[in-house]
LUMTI-514377 format. One record per atom (N, C-alpha, C): residue number from 1; residue in one letter; atom name; x, y, z. Coordinates in Angstrom, 2 decimals. Atoms other than C-alpha are relative to their C-alpha. Layout:
N
NUM/a/CA/X/Y/Z
...
END
This chain:
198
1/x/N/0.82/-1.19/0.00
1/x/CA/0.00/0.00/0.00
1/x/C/0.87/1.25/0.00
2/x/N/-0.83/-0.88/-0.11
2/x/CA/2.88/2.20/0.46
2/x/C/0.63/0.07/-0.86
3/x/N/-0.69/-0.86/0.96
3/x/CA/4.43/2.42/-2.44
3/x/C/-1.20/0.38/-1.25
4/x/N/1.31/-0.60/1.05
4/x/CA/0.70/2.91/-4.47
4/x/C/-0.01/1.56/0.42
5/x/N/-0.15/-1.51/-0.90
5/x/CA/0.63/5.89/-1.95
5/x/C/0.92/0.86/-0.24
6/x/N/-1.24/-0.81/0.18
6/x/CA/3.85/6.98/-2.55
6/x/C/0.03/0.52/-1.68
7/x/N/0.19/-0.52/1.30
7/x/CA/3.38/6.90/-6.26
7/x/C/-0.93/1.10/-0.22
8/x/N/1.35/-0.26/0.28
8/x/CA/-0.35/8.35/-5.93
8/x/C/0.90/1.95/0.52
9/x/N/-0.24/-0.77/-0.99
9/x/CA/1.41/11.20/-3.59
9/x/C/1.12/0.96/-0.99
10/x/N/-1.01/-0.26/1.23
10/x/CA/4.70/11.76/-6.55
10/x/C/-0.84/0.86/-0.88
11/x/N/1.02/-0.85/1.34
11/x/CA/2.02/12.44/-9.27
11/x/C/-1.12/1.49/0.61
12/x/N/0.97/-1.11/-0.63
12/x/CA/-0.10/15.00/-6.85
12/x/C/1.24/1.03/0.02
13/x/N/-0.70/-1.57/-0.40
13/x/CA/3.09/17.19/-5.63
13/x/C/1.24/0.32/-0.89
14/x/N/-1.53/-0.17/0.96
14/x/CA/5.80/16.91/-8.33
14/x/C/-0.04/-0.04/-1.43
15/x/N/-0.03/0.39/1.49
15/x/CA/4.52/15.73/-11.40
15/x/C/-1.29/0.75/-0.66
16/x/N/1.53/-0.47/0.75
16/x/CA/1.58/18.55/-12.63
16/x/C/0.41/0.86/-0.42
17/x/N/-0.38/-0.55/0.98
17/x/CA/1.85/20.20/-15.79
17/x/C/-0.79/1.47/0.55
18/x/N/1.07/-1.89/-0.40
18/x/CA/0.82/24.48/-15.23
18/x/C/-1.45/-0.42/-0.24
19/x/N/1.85/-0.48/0.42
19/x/CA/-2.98/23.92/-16.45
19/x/C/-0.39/-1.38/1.01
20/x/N/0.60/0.99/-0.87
20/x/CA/-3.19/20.40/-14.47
20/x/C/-0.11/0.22/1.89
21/x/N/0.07/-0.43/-0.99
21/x/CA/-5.03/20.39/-11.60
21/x/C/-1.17/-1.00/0.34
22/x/N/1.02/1.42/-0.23
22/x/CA/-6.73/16.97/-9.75
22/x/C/-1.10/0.84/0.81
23/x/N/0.96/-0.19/-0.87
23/x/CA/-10.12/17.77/-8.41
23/x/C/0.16/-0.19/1.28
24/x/N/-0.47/0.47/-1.20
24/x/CA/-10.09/17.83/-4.87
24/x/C/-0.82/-1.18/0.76
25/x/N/0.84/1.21/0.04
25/x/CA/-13.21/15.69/-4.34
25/x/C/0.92/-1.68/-0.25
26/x/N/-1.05/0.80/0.09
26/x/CA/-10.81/13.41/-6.15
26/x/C/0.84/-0.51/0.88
27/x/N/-1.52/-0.08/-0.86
27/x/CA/-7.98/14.01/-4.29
27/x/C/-0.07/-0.96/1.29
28/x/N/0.72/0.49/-1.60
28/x/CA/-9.94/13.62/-1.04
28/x/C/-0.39/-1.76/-0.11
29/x/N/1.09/1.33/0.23
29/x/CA/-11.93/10.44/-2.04
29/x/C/1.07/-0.85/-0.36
30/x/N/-1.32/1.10/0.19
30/x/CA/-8.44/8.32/-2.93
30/x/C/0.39/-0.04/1.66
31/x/N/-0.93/-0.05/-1.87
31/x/CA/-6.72/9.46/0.58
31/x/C/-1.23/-0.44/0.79
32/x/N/1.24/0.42/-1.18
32/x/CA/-10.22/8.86/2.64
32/x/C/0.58/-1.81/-0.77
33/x/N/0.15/1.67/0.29
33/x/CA/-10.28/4.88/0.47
33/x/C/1.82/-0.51/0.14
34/x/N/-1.39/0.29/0.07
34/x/CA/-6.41/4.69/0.58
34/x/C/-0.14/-0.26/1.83
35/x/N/0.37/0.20/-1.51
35/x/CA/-6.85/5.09/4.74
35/x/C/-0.65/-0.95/0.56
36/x/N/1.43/0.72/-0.16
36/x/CA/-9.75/3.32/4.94
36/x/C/0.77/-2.01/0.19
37/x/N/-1.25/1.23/0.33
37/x/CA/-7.21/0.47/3.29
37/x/C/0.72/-0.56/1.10
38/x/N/-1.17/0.29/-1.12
38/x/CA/-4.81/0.47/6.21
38/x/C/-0.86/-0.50/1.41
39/x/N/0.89/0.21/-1.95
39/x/CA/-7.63/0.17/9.16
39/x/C/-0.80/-1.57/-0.72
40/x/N/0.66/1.13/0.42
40/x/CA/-8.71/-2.90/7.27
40/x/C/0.18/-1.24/0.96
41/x/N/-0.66/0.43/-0.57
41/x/CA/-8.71/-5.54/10.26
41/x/C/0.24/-1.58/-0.64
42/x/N/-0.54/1.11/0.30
42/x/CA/-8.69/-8.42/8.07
42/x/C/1.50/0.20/-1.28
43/x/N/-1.61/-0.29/0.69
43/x/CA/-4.67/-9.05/6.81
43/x/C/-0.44/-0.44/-1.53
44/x/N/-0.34/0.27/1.29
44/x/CA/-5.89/-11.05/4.13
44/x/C/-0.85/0.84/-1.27
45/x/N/0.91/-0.91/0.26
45/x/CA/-8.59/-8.57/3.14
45/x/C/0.81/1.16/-1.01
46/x/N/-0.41/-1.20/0.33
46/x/CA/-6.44/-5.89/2.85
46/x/C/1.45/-0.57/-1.42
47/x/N/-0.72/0.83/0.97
47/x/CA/-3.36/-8.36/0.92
47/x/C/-0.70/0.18/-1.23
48/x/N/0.88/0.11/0.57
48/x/CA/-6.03/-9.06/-1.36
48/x/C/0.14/1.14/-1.27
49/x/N/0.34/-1.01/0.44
49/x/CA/-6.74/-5.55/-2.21
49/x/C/1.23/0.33/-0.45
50/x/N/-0.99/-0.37/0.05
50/x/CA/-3.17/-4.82/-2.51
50/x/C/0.59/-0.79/-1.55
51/x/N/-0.48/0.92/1.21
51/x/CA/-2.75/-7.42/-5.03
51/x/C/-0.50/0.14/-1.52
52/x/N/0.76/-0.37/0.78
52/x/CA/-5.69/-6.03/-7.07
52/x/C/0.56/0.78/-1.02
53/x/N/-0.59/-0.63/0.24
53/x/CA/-4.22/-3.03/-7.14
53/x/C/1.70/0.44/-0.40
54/x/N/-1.53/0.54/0.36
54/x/CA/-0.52/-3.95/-7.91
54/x/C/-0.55/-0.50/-1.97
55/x/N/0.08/0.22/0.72
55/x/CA/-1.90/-5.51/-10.66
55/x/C/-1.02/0.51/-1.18
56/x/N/1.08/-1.12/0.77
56/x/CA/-4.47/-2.78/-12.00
56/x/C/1.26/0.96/0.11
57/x/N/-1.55/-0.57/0.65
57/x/CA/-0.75/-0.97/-12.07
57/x/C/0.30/-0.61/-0.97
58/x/N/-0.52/0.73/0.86
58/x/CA/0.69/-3.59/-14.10
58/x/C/-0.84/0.19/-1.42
59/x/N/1.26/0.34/1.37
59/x/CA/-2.33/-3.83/-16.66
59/x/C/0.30/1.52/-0.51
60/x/N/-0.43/-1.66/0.77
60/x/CA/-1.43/0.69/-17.06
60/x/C/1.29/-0.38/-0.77
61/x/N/-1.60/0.13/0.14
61/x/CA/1.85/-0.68/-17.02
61/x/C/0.50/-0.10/-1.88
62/x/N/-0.39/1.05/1.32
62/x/CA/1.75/-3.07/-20.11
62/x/C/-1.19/0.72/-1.44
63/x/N/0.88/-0.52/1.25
63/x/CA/-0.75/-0.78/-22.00
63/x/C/0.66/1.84/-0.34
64/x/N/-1.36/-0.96/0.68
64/x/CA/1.89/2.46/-22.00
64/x/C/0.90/-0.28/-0.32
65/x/N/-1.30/0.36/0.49
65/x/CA/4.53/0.34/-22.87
65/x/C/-0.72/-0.13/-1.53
66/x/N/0.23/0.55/1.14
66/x/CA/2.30/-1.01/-25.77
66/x/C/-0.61/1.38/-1.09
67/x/N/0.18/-1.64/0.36
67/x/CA/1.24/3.01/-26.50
67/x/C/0.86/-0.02/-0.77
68/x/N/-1.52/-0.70/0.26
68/x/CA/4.81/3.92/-26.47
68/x/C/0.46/-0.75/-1.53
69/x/N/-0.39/0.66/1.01
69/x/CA/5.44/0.97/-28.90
69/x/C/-0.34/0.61/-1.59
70/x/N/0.75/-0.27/1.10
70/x/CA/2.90/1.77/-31.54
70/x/C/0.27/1.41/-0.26
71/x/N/-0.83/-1.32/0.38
71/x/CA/3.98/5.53/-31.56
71/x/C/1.18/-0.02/-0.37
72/x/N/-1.15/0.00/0.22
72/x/CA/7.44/4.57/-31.81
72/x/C/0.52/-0.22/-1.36
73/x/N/0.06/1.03/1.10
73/x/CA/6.79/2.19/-34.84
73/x/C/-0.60/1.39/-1.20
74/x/N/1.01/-0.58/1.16
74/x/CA/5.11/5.50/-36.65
74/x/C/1.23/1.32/-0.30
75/x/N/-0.94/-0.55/0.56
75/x/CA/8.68/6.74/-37.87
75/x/C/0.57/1.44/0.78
76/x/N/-0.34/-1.57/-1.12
76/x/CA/9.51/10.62/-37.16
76/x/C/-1.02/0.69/0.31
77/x/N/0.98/-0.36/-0.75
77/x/CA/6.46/11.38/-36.26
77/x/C/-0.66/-0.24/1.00
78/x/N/0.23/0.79/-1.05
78/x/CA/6.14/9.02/-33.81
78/x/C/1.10/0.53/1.41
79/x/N/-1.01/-0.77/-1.18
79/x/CA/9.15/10.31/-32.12
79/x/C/-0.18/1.68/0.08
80/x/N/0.65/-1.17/-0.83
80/x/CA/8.20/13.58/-31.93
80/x/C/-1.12/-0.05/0.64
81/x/N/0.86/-0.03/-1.44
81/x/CA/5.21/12.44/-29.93
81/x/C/1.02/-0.44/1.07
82/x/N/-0.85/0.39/-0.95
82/x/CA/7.35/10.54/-28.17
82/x/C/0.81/1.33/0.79
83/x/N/-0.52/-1.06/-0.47
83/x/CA/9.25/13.52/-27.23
83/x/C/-0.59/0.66/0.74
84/x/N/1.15/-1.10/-0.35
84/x/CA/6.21/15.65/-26.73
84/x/C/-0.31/-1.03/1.87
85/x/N/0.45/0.71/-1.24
85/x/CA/5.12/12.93/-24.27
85/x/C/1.33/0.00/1.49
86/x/N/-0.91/-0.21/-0.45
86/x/CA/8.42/12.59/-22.68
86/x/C/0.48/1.72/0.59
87/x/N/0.15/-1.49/-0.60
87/x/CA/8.23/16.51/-21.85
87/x/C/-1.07/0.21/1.05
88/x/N/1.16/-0.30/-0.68
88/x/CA/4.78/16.27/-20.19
88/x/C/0.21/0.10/1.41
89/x/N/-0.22/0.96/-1.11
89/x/CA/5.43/16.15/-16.82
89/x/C/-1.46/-1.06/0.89
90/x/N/1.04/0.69/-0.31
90/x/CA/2.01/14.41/-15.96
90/x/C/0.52/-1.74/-0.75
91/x/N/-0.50/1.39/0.71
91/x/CA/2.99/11.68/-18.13
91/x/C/1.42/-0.24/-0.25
92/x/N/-0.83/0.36/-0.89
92/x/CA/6.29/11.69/-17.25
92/x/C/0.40/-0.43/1.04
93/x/N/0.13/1.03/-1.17
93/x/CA/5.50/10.39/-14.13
93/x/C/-0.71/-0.78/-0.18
94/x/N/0.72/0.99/0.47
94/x/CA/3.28/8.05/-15.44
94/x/C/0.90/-1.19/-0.05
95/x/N/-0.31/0.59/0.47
95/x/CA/5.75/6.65/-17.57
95/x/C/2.21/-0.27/1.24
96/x/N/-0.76/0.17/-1.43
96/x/CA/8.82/6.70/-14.58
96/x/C/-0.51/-1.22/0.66
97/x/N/0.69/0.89/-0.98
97/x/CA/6.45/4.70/-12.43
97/x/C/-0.28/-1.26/-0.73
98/x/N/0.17/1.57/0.75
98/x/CA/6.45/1.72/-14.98
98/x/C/1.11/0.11/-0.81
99/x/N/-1.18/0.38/-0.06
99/x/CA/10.20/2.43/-15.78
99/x/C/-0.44/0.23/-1.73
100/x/N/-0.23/-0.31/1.62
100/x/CA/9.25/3.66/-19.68
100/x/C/0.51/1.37/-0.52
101/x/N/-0.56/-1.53/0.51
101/x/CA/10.56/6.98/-20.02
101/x/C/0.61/-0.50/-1.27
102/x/N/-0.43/0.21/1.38
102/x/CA/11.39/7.29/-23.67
102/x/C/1.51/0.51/0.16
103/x/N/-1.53/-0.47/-0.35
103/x/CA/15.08/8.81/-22.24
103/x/C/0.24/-0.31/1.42
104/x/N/-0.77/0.69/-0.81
104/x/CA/17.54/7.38/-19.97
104/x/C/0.06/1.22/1.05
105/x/N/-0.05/-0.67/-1.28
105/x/CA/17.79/8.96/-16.83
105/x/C/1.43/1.14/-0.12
106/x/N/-0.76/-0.47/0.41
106/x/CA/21.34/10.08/-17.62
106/x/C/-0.43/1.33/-1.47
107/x/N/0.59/-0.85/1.43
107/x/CA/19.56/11.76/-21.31
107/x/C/-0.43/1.39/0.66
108/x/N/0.64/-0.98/-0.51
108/x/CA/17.51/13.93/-18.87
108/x/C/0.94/0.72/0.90
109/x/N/-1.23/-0.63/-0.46
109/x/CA/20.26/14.79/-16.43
109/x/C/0.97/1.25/-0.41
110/x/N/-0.62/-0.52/1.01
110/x/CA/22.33/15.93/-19.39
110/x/C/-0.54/1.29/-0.59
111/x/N/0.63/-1.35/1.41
111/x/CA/19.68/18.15/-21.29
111/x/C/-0.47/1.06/1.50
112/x/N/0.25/-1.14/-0.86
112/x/CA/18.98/19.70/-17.85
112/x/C/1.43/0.85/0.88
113/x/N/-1.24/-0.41/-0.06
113/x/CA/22.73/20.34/-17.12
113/x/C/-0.42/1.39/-1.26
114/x/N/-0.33/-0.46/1.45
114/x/CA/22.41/21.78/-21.19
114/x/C/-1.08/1.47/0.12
115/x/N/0.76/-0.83/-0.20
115/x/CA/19.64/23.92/-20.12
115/x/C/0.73/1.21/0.85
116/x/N/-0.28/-1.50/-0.72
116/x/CA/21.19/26.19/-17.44
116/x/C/1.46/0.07/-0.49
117/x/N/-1.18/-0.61/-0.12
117/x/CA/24.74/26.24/-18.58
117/x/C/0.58/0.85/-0.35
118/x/N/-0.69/-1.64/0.55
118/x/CA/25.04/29.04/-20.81
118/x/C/-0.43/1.12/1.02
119/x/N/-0.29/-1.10/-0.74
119/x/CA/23.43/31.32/-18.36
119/x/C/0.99/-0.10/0.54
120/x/N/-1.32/-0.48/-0.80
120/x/CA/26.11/30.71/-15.76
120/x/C/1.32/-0.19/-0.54
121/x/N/-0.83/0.06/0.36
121/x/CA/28.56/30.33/-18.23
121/x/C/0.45/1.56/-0.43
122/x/N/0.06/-1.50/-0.20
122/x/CA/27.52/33.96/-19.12
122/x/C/0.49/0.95/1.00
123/x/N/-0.33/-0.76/-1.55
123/x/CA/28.20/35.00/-15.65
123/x/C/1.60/-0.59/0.42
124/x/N/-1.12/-0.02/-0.40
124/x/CA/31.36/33.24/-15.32
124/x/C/0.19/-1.39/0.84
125/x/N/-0.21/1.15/-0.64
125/x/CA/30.56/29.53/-14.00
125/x/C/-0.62/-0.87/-0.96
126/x/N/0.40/1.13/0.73
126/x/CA/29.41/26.21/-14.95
126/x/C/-0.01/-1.05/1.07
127/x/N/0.34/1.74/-0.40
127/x/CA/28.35/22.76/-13.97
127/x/C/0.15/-1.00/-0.51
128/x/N/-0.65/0.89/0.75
128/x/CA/29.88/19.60/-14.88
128/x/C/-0.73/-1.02/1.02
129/x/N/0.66/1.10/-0.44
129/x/CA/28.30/16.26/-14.20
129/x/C/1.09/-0.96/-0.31
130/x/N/-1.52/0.51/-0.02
130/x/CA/31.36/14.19/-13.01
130/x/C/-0.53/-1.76/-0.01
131/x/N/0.25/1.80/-0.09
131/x/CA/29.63/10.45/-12.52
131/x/C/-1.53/-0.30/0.36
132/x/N/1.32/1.02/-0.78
132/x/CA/26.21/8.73/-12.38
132/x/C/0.21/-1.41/0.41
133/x/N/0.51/1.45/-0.43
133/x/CA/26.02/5.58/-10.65
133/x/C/-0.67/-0.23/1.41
134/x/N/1.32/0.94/-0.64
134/x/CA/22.93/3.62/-8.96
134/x/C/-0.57/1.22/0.37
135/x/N/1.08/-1.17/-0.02
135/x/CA/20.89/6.73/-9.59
135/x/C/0.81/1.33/0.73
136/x/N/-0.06/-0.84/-1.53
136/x/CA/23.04/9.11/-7.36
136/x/C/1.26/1.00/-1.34
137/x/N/-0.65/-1.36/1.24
137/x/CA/24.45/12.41/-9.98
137/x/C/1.60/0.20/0.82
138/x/N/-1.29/-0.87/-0.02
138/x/CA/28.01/13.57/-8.97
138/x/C/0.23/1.45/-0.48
139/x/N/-0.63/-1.41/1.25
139/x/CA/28.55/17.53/-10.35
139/x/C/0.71/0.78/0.80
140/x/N/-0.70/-1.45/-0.54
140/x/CA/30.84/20.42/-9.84
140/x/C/-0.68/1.18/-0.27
141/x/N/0.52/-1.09/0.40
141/x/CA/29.70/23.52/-9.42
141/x/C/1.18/1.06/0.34
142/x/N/-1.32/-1.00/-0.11
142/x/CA/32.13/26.30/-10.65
142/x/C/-0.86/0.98/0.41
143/x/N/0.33/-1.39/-0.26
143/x/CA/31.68/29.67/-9.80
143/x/C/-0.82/0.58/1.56
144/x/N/0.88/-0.34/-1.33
144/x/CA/29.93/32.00/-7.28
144/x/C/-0.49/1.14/0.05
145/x/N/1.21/-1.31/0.30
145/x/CA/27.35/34.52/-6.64
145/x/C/0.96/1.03/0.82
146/x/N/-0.68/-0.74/-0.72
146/x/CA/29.04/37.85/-5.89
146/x/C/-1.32/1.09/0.60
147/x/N/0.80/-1.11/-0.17
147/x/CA/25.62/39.83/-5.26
147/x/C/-0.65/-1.01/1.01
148/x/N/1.22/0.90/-0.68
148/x/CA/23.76/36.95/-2.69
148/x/C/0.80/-0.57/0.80
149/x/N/-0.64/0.58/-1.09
149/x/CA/24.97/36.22/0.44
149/x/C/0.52/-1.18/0.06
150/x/N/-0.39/1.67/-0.22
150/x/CA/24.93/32.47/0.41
150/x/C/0.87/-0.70/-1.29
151/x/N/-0.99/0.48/1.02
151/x/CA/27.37/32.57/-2.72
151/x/C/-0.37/-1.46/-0.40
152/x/N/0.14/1.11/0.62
152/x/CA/27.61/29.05/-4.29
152/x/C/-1.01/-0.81/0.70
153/x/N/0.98/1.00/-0.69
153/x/CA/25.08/27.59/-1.84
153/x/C/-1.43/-0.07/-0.73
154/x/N/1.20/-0.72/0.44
154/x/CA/22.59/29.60/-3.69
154/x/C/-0.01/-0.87/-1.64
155/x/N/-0.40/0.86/1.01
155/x/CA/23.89/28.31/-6.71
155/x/C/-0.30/-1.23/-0.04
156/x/N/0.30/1.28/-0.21
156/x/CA/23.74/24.70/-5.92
156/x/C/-1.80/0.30/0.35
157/x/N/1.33/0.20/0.02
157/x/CA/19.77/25.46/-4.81
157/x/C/-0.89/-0.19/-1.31
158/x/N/0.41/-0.06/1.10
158/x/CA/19.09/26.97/-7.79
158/x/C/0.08/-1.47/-1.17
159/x/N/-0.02/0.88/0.83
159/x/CA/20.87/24.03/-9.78
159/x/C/-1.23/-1.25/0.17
160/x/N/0.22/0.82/-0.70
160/x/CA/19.42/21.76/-7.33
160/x/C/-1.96/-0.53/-0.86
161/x/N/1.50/0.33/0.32
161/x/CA/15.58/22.34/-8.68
161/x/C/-0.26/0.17/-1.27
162/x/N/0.15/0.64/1.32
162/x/CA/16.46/22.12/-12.19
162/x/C/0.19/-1.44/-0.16
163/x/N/-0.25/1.41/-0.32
163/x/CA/17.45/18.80/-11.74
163/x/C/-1.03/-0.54/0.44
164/x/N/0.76/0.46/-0.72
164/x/CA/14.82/17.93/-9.77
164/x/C/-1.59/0.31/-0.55
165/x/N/1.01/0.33/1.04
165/x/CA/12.33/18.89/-12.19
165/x/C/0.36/-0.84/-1.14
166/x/N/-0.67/1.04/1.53
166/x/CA/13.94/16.84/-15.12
166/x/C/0.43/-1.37/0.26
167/x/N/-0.32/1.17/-0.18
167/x/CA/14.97/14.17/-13.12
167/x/C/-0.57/-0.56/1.44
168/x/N/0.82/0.36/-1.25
168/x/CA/12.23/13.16/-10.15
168/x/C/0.43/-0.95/0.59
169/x/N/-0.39/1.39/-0.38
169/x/CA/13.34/9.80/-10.00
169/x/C/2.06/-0.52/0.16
170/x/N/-1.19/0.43/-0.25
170/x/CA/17.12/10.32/-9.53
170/x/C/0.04/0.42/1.90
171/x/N/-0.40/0.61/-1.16
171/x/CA/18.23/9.03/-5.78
171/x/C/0.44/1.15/0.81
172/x/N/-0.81/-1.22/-0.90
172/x/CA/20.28/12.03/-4.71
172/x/C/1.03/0.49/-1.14
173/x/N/-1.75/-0.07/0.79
173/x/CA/23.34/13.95/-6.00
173/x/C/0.68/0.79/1.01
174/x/N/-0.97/-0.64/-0.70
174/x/CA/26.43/15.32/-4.41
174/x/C/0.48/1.42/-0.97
175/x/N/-0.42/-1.43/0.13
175/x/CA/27.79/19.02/-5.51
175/x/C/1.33/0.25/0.61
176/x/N/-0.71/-0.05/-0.15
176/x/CA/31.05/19.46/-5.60
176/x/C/0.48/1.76/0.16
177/x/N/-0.34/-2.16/0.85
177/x/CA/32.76/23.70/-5.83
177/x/C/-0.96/0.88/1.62
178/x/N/0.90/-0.93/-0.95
178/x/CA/30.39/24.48/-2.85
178/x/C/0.43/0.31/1.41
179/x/N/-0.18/-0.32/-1.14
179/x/CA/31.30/26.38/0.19
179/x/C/-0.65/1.24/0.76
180/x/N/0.70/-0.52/-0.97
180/x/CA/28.94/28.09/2.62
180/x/C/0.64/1.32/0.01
181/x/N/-0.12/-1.49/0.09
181/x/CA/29.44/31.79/1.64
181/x/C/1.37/0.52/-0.27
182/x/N/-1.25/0.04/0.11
182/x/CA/32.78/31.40/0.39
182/x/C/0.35/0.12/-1.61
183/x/N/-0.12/0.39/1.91
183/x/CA/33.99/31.47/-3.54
183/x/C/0.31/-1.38/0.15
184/x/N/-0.22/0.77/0.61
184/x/CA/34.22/28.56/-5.71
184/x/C/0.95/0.21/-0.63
185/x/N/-0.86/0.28/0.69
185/x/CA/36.09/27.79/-8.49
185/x/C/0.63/1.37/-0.88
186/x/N/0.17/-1.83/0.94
186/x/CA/35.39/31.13/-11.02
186/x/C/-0.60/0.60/1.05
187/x/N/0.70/-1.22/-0.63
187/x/CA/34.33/34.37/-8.86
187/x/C/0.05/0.37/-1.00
188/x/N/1.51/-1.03/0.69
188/x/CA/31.83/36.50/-10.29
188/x/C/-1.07/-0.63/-0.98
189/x/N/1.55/0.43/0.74
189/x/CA/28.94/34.48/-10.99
189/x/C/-0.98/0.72/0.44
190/x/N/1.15/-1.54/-0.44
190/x/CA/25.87/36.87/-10.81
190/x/C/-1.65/-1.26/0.32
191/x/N/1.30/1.12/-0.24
191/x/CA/22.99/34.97/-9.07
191/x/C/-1.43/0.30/-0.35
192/x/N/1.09/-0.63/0.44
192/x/CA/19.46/35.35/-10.65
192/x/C/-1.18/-1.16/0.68
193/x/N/0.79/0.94/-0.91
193/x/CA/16.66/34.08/-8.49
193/x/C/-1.12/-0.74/-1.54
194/x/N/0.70/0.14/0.97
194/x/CA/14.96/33.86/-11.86
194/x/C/0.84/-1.42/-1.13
195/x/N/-0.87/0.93/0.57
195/x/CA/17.77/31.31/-13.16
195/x/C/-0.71/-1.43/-0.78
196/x/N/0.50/1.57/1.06
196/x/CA/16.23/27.79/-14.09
196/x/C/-2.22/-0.03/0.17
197/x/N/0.88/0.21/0.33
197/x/CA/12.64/28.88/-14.53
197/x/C/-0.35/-0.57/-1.23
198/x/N/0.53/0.11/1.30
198/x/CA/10.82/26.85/-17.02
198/x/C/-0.51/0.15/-1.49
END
């Protein structure tokens, strides 16, 4: 039940496109029957239900893989849905949660590195993505804010929630270049609170 929840919980606070927006009736009426779930006093009752629902996942599962297929199969036009879809973030978490993202975890990483680096390359820094492995990013962060107190810390935030829109499902990462109100690598990076908006 806890990781339906956890998924159900992903797609409510991380994964909604600007115009999407779940009814709250909705909203409400899953979390009241999701609850409801857990006070269930029979074990096998609730097993049961768990199994239902595991496998009313699986059945989304095996019918966006078989989507994805049949779009894929429809040349370059297929991949620019694919793409399109792969941008959504609604269906980007969809397709996460049954492990189909049409790009590798690393792909997305990369194009969201590719996204902010000319600004702060403009300003006089950069970000380098030094190692992925078992989900967990490695990067350096050069440079440092000379107008914002928290210098490179600020920096790393900022990076922190581009990443974290582009890549929901990566584990953690480490940040290398960063010191608690101190320069980095390049001084005079100019910090813009406006930096990795969408």
């Amino acid at each position: 039940m806890n990781a339906l929840l956890e998924a159900f919980n992903f797609l409510q606070r991380d994964c909604k496109p600007p115009n999407f927006e779940m009814k709250p009736d909705a909203q409400r009426r899953i979390e009241e029957l999701m609850a409801r779930v857990e006070t269930f006093p029979d074990e096998k009752a609730r097993a049961l239900l768990m199994e239902c629902l595991h496998s009313l996942l699986a059945l989304y599962g095996e019918g966006l893989e078989r989507v994805l297929q049949l779009v894929g199969n429809a040349g370059a036009e297929g991949q620019k849905i694919l793409d399109a879809l792969g941008g959504d973030k609604l269906v980007q978490a969809l397709l996460l949660i049954h492990g189909l993202h049409p790009k590798s975890l690393k792909e997305r990483l990369e194009g969201a590195l590719e996204k902010m680096r000319p600004y702060l390359q403009s300003h006089g820094g950069n970000v380098e993505l030094i190692s992925l492995e078992n989900e967990v990013a490695r990067l350096r962060l050069q440079g440092t804010c000379k107008t914002c107190p928290s210098s490179s810390v600020t920096l790393e935030l900022a990076v922190r929630q581009g990443i974290e829109a582009a890549c929901p499902d990566l584990a953690g990462f480490e940040v290398e270049g960063v010191t608690p109100g101190g320069p980095a690598a390049a001084p005079g990076l100019v910090c813009d609170e406006n930096l990795l908006v969408a």
